[in-house]
DSSP file (Angstrom, degrees, kcal/mol; ACC not computed):
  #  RESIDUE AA STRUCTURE BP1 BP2  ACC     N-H-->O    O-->H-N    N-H-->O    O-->H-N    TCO  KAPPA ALPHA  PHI   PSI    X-CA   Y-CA   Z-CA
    1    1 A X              0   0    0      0, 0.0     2,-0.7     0, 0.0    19,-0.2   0.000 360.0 360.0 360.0 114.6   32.9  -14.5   62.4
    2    2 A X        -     0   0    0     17,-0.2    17,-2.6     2,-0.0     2,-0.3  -0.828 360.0-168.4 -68.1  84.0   35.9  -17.1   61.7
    3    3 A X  E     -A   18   0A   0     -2,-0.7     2,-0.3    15,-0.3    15,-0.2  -0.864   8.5-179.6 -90.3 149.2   35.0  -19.1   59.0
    4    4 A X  E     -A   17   0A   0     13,-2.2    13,-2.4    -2,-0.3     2,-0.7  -0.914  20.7-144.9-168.4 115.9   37.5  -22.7   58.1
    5    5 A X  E     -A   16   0A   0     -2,-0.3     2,-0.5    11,-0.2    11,-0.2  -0.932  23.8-145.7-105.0 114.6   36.7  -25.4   54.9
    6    6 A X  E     -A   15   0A   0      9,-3.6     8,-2.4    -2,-0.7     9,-2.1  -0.812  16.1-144.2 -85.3 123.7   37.7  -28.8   56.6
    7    7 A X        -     0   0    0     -2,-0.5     6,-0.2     6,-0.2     2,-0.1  -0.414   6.3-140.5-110.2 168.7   39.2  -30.8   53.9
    8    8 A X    >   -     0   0    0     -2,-0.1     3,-1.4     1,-0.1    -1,-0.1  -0.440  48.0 -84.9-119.7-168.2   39.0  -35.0   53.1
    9    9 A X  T 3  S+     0   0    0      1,-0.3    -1,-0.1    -2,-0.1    -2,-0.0   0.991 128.4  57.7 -60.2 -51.4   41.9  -37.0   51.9
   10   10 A X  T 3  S-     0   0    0      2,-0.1    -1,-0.3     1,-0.1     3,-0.1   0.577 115.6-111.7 -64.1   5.5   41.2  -36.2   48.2
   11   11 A X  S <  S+     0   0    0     -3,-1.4     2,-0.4     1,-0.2    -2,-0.1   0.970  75.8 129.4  68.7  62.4   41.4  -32.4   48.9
   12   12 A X  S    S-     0   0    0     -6,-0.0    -1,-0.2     0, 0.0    -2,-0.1  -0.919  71.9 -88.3-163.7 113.8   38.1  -31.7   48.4
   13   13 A X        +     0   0    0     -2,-0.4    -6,-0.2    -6,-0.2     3,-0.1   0.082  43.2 174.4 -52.3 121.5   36.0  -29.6   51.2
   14   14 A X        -     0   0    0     -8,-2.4     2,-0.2     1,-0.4    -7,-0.2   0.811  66.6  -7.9 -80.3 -55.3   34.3  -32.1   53.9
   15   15 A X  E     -A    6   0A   0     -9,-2.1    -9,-3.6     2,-0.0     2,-0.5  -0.951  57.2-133.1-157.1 159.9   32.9  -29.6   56.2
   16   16 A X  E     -A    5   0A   0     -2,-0.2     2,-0.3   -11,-0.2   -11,-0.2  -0.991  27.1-159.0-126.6 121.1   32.9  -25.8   56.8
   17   17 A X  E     -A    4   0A   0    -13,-2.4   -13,-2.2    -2,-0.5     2,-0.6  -0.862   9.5-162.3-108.2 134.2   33.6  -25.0   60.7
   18   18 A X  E     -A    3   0A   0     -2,-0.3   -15,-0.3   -15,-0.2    -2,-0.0  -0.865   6.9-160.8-140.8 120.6   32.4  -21.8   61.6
   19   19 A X        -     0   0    0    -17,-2.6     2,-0.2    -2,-0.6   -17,-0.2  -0.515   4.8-171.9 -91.2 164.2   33.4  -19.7   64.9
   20   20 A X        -     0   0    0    -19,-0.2     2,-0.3   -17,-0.0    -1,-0.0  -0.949  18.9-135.9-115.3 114.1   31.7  -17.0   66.3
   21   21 A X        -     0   0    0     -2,-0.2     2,-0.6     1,-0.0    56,-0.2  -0.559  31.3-173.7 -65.6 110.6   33.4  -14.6   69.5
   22   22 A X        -     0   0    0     -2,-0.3     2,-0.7    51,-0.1    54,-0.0  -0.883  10.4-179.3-124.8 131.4   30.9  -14.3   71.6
   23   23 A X        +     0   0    0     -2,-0.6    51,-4.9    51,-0.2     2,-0.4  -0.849  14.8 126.1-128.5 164.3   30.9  -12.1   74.8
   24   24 A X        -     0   0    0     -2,-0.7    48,-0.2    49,-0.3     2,-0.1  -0.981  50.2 -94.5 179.1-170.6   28.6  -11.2   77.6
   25   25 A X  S    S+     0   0    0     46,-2.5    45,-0.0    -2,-0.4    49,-0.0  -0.302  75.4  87.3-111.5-165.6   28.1  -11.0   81.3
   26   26 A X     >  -     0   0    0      4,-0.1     4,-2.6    -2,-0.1     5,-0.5   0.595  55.0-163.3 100.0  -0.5   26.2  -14.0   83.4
   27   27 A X  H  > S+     0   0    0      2,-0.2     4,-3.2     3,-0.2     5,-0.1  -0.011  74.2  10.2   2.1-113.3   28.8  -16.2   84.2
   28   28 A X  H >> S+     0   0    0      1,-0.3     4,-1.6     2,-0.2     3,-1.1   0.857 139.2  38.9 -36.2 -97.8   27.3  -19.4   85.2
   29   29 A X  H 3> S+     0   0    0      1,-0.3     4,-2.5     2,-0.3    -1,-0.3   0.661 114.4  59.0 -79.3 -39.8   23.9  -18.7   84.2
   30   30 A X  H 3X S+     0   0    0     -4,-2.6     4,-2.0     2,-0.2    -1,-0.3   0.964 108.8  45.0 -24.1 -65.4   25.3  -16.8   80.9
   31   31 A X  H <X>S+     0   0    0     -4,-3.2     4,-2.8    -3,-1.1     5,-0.5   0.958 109.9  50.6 -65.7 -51.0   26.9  -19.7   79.9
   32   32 A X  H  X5S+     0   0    0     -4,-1.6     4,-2.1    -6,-0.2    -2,-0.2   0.926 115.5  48.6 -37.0 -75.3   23.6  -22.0   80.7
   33   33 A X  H  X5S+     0   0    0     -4,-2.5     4,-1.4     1,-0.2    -2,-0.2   0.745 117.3  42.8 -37.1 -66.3   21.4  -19.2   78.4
   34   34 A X  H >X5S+     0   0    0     -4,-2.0     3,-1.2     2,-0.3     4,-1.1   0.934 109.1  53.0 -46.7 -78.1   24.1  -19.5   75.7
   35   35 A X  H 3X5S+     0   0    0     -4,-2.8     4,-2.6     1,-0.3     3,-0.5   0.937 111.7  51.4 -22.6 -51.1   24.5  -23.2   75.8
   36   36 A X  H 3X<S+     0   0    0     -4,-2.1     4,-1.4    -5,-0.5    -2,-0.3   0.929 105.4  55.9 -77.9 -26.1   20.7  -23.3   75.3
   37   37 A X  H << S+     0   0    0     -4,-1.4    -1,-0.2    -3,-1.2    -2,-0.2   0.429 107.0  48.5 -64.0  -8.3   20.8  -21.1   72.5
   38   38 A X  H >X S+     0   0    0     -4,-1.1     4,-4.6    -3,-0.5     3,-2.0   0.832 103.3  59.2-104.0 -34.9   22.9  -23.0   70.8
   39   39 A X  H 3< S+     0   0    0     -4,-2.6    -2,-0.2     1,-0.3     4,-0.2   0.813 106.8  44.1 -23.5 -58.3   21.2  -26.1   71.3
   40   40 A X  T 3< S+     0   0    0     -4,-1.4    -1,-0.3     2,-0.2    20,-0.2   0.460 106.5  60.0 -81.2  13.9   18.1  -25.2   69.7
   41   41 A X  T X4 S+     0   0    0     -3,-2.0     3,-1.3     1,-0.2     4,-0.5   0.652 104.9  58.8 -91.5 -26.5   20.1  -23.6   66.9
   42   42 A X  T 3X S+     0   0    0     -4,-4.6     4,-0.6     1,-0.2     3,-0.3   0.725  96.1  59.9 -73.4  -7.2   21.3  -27.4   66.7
   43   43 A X  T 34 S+     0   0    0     -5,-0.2     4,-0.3     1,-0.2    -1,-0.2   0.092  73.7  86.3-125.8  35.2   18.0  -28.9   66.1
   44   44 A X  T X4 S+     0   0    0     -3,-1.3     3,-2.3     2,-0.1    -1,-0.2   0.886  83.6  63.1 -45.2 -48.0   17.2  -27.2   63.0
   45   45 A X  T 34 S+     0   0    0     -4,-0.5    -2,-0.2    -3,-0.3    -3,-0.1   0.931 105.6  53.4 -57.8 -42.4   19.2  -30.2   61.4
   46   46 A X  T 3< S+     0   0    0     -4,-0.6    -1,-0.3     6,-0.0    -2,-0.1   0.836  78.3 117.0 -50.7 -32.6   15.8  -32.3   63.3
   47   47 A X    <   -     0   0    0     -3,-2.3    -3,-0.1    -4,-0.3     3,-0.0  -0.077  42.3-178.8 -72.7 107.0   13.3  -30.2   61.7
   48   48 A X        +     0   0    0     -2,-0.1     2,-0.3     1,-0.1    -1,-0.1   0.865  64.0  46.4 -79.7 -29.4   11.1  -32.5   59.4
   49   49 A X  S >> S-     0   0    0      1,-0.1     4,-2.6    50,-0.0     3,-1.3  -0.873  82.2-117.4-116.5 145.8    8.8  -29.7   58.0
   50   50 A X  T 34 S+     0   0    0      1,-0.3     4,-0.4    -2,-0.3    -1,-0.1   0.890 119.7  45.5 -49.9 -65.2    9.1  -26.3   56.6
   51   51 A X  T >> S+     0   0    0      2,-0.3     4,-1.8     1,-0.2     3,-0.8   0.666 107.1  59.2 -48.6 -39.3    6.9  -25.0   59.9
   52   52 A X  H <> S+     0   0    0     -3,-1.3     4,-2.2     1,-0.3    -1,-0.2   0.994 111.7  37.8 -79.0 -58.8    8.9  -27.0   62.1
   53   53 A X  H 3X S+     0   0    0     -4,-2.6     4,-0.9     1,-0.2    -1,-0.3   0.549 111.0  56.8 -78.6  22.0   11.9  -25.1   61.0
   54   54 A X  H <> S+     0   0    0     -3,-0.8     4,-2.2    -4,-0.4    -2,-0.2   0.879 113.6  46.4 -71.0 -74.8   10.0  -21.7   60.8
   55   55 A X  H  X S+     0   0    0     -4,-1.8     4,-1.2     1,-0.3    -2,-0.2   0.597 111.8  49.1 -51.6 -27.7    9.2  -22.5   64.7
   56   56 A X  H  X S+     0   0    0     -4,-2.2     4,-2.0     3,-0.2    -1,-0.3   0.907 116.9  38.5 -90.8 -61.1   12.7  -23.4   65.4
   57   57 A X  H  X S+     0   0    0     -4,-0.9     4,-2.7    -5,-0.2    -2,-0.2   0.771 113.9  59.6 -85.4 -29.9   14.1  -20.1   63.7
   58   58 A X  H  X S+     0   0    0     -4,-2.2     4,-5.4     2,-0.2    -1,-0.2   0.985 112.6  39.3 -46.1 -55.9   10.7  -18.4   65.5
   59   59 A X  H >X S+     0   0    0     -4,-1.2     3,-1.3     1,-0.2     4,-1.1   0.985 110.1  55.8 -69.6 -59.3   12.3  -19.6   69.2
   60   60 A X  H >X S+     0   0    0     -4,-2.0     4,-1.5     1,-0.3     3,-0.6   0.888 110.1  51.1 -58.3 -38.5   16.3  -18.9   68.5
   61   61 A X  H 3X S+     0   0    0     -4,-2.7     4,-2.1     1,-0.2     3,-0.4   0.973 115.5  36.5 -58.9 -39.3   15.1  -15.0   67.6
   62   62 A X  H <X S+     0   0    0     -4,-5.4     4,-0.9    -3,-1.3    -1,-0.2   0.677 118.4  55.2 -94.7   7.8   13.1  -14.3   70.7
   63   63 A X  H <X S+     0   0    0     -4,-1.1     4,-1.8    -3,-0.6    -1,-0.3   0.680 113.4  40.1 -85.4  -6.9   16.0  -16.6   72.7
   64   64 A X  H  X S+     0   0    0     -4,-1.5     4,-2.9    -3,-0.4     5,-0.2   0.871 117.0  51.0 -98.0 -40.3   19.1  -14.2   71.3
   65   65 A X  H  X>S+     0   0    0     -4,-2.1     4,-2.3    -5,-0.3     5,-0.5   0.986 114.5  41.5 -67.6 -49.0   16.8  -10.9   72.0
   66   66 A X  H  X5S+     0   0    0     -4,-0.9     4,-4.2    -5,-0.3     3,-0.4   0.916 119.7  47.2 -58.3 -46.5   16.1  -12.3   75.6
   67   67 A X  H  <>S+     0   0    0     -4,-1.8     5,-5.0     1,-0.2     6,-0.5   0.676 114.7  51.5 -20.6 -57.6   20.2  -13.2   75.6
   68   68 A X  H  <5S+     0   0    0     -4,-2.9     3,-0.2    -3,-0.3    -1,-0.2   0.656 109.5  40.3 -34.7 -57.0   20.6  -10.0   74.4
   69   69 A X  H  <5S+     0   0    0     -4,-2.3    -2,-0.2    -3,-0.4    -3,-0.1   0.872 111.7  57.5 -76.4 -41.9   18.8   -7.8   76.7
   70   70 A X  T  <<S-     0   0    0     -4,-4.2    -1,-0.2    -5,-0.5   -45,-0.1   0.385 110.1-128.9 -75.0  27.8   20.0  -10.0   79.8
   71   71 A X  T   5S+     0   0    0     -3,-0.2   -46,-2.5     2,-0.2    -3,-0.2   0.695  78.2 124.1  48.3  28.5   23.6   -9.0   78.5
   72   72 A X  S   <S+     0   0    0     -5,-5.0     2,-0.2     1,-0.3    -4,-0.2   0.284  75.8  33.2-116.4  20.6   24.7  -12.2   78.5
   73   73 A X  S    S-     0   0    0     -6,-0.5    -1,-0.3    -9,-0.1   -49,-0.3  -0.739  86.3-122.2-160.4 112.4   25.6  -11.8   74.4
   74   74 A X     >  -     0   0    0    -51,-4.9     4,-0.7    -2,-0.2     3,-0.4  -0.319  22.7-107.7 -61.6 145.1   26.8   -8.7   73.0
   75   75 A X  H >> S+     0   0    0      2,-0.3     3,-4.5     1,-0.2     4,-0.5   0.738 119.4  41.8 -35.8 -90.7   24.9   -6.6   69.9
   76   76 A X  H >> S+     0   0    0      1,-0.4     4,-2.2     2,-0.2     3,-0.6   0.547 116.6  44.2 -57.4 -62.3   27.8   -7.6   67.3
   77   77 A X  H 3> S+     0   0    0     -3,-0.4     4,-2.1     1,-0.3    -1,-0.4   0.516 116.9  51.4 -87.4 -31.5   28.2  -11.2   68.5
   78   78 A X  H <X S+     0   0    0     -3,-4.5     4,-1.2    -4,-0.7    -1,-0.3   0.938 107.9  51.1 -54.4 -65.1   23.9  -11.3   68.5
   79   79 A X  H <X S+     0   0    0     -3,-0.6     4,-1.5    -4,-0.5     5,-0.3   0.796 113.5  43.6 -63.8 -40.8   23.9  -10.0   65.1
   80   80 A X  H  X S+     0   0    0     -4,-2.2     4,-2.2     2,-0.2     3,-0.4   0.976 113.0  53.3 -63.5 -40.3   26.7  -13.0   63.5
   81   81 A X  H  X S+     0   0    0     -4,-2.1     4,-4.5     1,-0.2    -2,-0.2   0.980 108.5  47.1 -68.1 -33.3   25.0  -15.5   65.3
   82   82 A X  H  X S+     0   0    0     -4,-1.2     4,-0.9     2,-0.3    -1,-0.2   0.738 111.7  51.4 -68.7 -28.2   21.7  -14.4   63.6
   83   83 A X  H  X S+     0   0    0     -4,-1.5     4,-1.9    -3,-0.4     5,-0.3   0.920 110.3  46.5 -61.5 -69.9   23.3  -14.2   60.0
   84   84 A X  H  X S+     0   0    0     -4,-2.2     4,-2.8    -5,-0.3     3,-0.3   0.948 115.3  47.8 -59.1 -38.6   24.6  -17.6   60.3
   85   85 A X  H >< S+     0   0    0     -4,-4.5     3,-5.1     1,-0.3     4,-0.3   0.798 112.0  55.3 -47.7 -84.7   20.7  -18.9   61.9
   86   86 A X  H 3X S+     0   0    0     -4,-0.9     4,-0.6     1,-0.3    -1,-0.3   0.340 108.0  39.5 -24.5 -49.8   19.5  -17.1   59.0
   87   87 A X  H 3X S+     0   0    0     -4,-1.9     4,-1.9    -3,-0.3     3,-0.4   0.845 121.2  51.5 -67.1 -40.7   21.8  -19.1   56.1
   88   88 A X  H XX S+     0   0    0     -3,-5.1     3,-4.3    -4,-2.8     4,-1.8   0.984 107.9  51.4 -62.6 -59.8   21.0  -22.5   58.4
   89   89 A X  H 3> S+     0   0    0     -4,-0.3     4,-1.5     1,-0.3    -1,-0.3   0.581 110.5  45.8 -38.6 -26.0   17.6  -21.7   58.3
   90   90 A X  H 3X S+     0   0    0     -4,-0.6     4,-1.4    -3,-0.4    -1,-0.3   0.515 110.1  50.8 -85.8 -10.3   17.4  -21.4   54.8
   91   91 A X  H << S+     0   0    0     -3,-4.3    -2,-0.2    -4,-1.9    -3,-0.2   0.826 107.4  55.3 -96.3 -26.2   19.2  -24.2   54.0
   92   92 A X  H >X S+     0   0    0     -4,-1.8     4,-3.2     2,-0.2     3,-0.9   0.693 109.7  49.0 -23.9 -63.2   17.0  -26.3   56.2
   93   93 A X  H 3X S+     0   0    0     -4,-1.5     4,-1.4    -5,-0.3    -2,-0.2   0.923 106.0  55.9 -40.0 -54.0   13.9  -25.0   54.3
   94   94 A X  H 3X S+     0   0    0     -4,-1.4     4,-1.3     2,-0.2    -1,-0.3   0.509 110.8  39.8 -79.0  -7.2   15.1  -25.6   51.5
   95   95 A X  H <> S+     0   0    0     -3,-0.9     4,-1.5     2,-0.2     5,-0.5   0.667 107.1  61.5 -80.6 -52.2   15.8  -29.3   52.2
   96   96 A X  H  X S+     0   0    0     -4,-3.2     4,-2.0     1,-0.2    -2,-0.2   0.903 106.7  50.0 -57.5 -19.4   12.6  -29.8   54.0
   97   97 A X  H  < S+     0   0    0     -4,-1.4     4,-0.4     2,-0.2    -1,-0.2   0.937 113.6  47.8 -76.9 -57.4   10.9  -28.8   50.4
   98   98 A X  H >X S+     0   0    0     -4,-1.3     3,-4.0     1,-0.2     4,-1.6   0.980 107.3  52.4 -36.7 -67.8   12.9  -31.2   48.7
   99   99 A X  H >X S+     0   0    0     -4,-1.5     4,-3.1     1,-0.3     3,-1.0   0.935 112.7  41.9 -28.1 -69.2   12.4  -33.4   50.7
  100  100 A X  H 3< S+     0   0    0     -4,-2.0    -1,-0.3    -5,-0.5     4,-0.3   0.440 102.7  65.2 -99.3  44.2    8.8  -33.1   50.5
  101  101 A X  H <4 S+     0   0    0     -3,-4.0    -1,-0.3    -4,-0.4    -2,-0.2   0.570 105.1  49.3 -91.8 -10.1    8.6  -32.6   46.6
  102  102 A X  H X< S+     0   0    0     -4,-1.6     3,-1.5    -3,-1.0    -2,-0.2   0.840  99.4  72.0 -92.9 -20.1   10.0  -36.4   46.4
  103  103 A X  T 3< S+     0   0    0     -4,-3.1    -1,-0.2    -5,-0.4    -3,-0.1   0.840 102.4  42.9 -24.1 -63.7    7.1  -37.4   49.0
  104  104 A X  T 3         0   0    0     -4,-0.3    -1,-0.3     1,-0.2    -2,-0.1  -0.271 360.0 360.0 -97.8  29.9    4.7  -37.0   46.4
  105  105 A X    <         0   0    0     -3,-1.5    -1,-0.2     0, 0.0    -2,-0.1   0.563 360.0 360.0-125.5 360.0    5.8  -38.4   43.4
């Protein structure tokens, strides 16, 4: 796992871009599987409710195991992307709780 703090004019961290190497077999249909795994790993950032993103973190584990099994993502490259879900997800939670502690006030 590569990780890169993208910086703004005032030198003062904009965004953190963060690679992962990922190999497997599949060609063509690899790459579809893969593409779709990252796709729903993009629509945590949608996730309005703690359970939404619970459900969203639910489907990207049993899509990386399936990924996994069909070789079309190798163990090590399984296990970074699943660290990095694992920080989104939490960081996601933790917004969606903010979020709805201001709901109620």
């Amino acid at each position: 796992m590569k990780s890169r703090i993208v910086l703004n004019r005032e030198r003062t961290a904009k965004a953190q871009e963060i690679s992962i190497p990922i190999h497997g077999k599949g060609g063509e249909l690899g790459i579809k599987a893969i593409t779709g795994l990252v796709g729903l790993i993009e629509t945590l950032k949608d996730c309005g409710t703690c359970q939404e993103v619970q459900s969203v973190f639910d489907a990207i584990c049993g899509y990386n195991a399936c990924c996994t099994r069909c070789e079309f993502i190798d163990e090590k490259g399984a296990d970074e992307l699943m660290e990095l879900v694992s920080m989104l997800a939490g960081q996601e939670m933790a917004r969606c709780k903010n979020n709805c502690g201001k709901g109620t006030e």
